[in-house]
SEDREN-515074 format. One line per 4 residues: number of its first residue (from 1); their letters; for each residue x, y, z of C-alpha. Coordinates in steps of 0.1 Angstrom, whole numbers, m for minus. Layout:
# SEDREN-515074
NUM = a = X/Y/Z; ...
***
This chain:
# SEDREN-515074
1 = xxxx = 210/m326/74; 179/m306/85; 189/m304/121; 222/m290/108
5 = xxxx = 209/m266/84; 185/m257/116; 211/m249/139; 242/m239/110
9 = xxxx = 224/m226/82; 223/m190/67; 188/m182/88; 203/m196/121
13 = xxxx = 231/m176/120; 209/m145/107; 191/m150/134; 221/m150/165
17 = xxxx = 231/m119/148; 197/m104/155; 201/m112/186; 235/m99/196
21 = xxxx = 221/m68/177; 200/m68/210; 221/m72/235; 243/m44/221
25 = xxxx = 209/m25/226; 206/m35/260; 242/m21/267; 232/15/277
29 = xxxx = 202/5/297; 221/m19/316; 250/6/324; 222/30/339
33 = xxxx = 209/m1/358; 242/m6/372; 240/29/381; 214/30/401
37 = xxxx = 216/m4/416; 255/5/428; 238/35/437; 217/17/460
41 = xxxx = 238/m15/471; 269/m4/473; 303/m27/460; 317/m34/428
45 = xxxx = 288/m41/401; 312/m66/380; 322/m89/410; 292/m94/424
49 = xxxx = 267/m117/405; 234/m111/421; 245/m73/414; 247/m76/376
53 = xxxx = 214/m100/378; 199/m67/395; 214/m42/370; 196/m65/346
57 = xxxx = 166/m67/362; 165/m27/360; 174/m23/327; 145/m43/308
61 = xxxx = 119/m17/322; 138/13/309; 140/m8/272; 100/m10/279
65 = xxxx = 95/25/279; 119/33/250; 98/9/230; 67/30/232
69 = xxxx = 83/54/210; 66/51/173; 95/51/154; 107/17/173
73 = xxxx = 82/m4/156; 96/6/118; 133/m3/131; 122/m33/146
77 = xxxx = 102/m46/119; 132/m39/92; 159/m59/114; 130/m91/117
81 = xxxx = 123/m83/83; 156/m85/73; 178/m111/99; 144/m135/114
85 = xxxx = 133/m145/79; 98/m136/90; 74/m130/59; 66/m91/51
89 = xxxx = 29/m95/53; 30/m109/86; 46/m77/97; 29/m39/102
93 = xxxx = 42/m9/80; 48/22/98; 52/38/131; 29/28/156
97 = xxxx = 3/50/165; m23/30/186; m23/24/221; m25/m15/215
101 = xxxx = 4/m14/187; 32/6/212; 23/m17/241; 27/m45/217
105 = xxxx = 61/m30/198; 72/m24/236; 68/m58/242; 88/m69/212
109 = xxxx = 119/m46/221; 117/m62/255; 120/m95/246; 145/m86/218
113 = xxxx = 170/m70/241; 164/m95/273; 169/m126/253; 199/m108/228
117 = xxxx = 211/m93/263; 214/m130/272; 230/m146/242; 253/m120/241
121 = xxxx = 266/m126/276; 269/m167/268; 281/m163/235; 316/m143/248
125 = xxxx = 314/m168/279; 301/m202/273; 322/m211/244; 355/m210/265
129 = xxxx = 339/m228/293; 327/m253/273; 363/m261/255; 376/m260/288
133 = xxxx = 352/m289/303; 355/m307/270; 398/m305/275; 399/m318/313
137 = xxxx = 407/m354/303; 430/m344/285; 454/m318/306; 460/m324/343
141 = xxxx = 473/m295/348; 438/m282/339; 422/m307/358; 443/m292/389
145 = xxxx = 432/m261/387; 396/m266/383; 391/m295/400; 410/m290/430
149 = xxxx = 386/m272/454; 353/m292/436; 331/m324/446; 351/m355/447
153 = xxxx = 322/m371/424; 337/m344/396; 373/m362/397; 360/m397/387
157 = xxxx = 365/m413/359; 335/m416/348; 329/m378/360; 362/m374/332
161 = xxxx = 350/m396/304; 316/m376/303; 335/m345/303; 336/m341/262
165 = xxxx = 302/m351/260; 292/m325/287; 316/m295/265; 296/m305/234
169 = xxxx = 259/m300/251; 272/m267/263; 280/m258/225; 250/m271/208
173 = xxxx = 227/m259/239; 237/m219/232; 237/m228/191; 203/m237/195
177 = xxxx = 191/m209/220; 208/m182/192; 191/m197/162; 164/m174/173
181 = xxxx = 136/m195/167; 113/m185/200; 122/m149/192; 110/m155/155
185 = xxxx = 76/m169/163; 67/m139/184; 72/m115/157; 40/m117/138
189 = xxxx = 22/m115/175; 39/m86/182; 50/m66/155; 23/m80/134
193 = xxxx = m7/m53/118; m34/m43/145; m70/m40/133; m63/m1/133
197 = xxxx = m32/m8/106; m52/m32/85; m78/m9/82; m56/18/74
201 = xxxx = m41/m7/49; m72/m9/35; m82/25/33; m49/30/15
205 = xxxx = m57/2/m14; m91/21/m16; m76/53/m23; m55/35/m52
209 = xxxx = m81/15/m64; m100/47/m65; m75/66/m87; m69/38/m111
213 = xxxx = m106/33/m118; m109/74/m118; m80/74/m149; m94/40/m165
217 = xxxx = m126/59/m165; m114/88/m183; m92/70/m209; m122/53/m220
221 = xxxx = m145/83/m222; m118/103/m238; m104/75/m264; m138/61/m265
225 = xxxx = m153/91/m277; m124/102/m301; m127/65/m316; m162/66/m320
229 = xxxx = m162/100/m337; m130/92/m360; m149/58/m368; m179/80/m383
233 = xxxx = m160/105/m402; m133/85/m418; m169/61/m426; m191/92/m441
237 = xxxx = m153/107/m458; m149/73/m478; m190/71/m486; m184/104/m506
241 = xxxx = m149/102/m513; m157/107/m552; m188/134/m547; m181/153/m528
245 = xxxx = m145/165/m516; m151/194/m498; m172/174/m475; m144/150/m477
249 = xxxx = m117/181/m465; m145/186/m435; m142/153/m424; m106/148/m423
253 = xxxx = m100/183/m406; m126/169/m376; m104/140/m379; m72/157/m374
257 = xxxx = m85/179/m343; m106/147/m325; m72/135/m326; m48/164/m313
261 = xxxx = m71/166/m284; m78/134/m277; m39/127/m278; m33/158/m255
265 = xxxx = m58/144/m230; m41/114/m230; m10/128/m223; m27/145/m195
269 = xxxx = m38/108/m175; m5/92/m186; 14/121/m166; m9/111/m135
273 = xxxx = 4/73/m142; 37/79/m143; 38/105/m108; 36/94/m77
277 = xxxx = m1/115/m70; m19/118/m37; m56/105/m45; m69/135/m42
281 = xxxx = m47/152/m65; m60/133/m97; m96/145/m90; m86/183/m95
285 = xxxx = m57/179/m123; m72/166/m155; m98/172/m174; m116/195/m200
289 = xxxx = m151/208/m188; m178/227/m197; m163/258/m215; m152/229/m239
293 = xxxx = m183/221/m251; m187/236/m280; m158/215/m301; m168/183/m286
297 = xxxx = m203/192/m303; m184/205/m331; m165/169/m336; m186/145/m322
301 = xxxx = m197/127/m356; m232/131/m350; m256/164/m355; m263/176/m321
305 = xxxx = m293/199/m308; m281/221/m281; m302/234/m258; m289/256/m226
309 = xxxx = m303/271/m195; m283/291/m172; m246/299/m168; m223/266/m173
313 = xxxx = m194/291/m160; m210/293/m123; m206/254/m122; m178/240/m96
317 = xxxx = m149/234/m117; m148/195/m107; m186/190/m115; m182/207/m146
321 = xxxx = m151/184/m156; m173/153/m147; m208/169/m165; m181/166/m198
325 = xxxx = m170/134/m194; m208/125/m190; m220/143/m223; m188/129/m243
329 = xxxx = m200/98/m233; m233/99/m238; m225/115/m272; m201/81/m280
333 = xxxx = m236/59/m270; m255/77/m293; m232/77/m324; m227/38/m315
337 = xxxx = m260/26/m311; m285/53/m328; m270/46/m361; m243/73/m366
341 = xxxx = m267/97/m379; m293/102/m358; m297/137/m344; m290/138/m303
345 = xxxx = m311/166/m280; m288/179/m253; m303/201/m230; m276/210/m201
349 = xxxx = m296/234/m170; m281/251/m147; m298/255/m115; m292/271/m82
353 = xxxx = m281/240/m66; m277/212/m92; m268/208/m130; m291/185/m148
357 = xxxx = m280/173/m180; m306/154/m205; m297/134/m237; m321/118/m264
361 = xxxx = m320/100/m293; m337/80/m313; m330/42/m311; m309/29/m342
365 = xxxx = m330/2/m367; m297/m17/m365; m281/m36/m339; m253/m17/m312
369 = xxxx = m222/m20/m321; m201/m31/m292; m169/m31/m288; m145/m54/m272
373 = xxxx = m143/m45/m237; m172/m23/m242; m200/m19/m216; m188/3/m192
377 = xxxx = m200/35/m206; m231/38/m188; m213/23/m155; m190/45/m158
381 = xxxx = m215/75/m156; m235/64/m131; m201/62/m107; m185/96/m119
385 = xxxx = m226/108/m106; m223/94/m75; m189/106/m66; m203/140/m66
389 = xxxx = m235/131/m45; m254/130/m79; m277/101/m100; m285/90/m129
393 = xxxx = m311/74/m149; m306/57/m182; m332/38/m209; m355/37/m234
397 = xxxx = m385/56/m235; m407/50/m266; m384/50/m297; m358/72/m275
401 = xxxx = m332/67/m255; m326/90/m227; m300/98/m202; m305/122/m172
405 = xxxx = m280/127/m148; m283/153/m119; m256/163/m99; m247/191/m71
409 = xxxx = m236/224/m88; m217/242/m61; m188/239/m47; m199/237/m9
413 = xxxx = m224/211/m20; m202/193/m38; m178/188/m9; m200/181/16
417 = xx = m211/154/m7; m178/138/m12
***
């Protein structure tokens, strides 16, 4: 049952069809080899056997040069792809733009067309040959006319009795050269990834990874923060729920705002999910910076000394979306794990060629609170830092904690960096 799903089955025939795909190919190279060899030789091309073994002879090197062409190797991988069974990984993605991947798609579309020109030309004459050897026993009139003229050992008996046998092994020989399988096997040699494509393969998941971790980043610092800072004002709203209601009305108008803008945001990276963005596109499109300060201070949950020195406006637009991501983030640490109330020292310089932004506050008597999944805070600011060519530095000093992160505050500097 294997052998006949082997040379029968739904691949096997997939595969003489790929095949007689290519010696369809090989039609127009081998009319211009006929061409040129009648050309040459002289007589009529199609009576002449040695003259059509020329013409084919002539053609393959014209199919070679076709198959530099980088747009072969996409075509050719679809049909395997699609009529060889072979595996998509196995197979490059792409046109080929290497010296080693056209020679090796040339070699491909070579073989493809030489072995499909091949099958082709036994497939329309092999099968009526065959019946016809397998039918001499039976017809003497066919028998007559082919036998006539040949080697007495061919009109034996036993020459006759072999003759079905001999029909047969004509059959299965050409159903077995157009299951394709030596064709097949080549594939992945040929039309397989060079070390060029898998590094560009890999360049390609890096670029994605890139992106997904640059919008996982800012989800968390955005809905981090806003939780964090909701967390402490619903908390501080329900200690004084019965005192004091105008405090109460503060609280739950910082409540309402946190979450307007933290839901906009989030609208914002969800819109970069759901597009089909270039990698560098996400690291210019989202993102509140520095002129949006002063209601993340505002609404942060915790009371916040502000100290500036210099013009955050002169800061490169993508350094000052990051230098916000980094004080929203730091801000979320501090209302976590300094105890909600502490007061936080923010000092945000502007230099001539870097931004420097400090953070302190004093350690909480109680334990962090972390939560589930937590922990990437601090990870997360050190890599947004050295994106941009900056550093950080994070930990406890004394009864503080500080952050300091540094990073390039021009444009030019910036992308040189990057």
């Amino acid at each position: 049952m294997k052998l006949l799903a082997a040379l029968f089955g739904r691949r096997a025939r997939l595969r003489w069809l790929h095949l007689i795909i290519g010696g369809a190919l090989l039609m127009p190279y081998f009319l211009v080899g006929a061409v040129l060899v009648g050309m040459v030789g002289g007589g009529a091309l199609f009576s002449s056997v040695p003259a059509q073994f020329a013409a084919f002879a002539v053609a393959l090197p014209l199919a070679a040069v076709s198959g530099f062409f980088p747009l072969v190797r996409p075509l050719s991988v679809a049909a395997a792809r699609a009529l060889c069974g072979i595996p998509p990984g196995l197979l490059a993605d792409g046109p080929a733009r290497t010296r080693q991947a056209r020679v090796r798609t040339a070699g491909w579309f070579t073989l493809h067309l030489a072995l499909g020109g091949i099958i082709s030309g036994a497939t329309l004459t092999l099968p009526p040959f065959a019946v016809a050897v397998a039918a001499l026993p039976f017809f003497a009139g066919l028998r007559t006319t082919w036998l006539l003229d040949g080697p007495e050992m061919l009109r034996g008996t036993w020459a006759l009795a072999l003759a079905p046998f001999a029909g047969l092994a004509m059959l299965l020989a050409l159903v077995a050269a157009a299951a394709g399988k030596v064709l097949a096997r080549r594939a992945p040699v040929l039309l397989g990834p060079t070390p060029e494509d898998r590094l560009a393969a890999a360049e390609r998941r890096a670029a994605d990874l890139a992106v997904r971790n640059r919008l996982a980043r800012e989800l968390h610092d955005s809905v981090g923060h806003a939780l964090s800072a909701v967390t402490l004002q619903a908390g501080a709203a329900r200690r004084v729920l019965d005192r004091d209601p105008e405090f109460v009305r503060e609280a739950l108008t910082a409540i309402e705002e946190t979450t307007r803008r933290t839901v906009g945001e989030l609208d914002s990276v969800l819109g970069l999910l759901r597009r089909d963005e270039e990698p560098g596109d996400a690291d210019t499109a989202y993102g509140p910076g520095l002129d949006a300060l002063g209601v993340l201070l505002a609404h942060c949950g915790v009371p916040v000394a502000y100290e500036r020195q210099g013009d955050p406006d002169s800061v490169d637009p993508v350094v000052s979306r990051e230098a916000y991501r980094i004080v929203q983030e730091g801000l979320s640490n501090a209302s976590r794990h300094g105890g909600g109330t502490s007061p936080v020292r923010l000092l945000l310089a502007v230099r001539e060629r870097e931004l420097e932004i400090v953070m302190e506050n004093p350690l909480g008597e109680r334990p962090a609170v972390v939560r589930p999944g937590g922990g990437r805070g601090l990870r997360g600011i050190a890599e947004r830092a050295v994106l941009l060519g900056g550093r950080t530095e994070a930990g406890a000093d004394g009864g503080l904690w500080r952050l300091t992160a540094v990073l390039p505050g021009t444009a030019g500097r910036t992308e040189e960096r990057r």
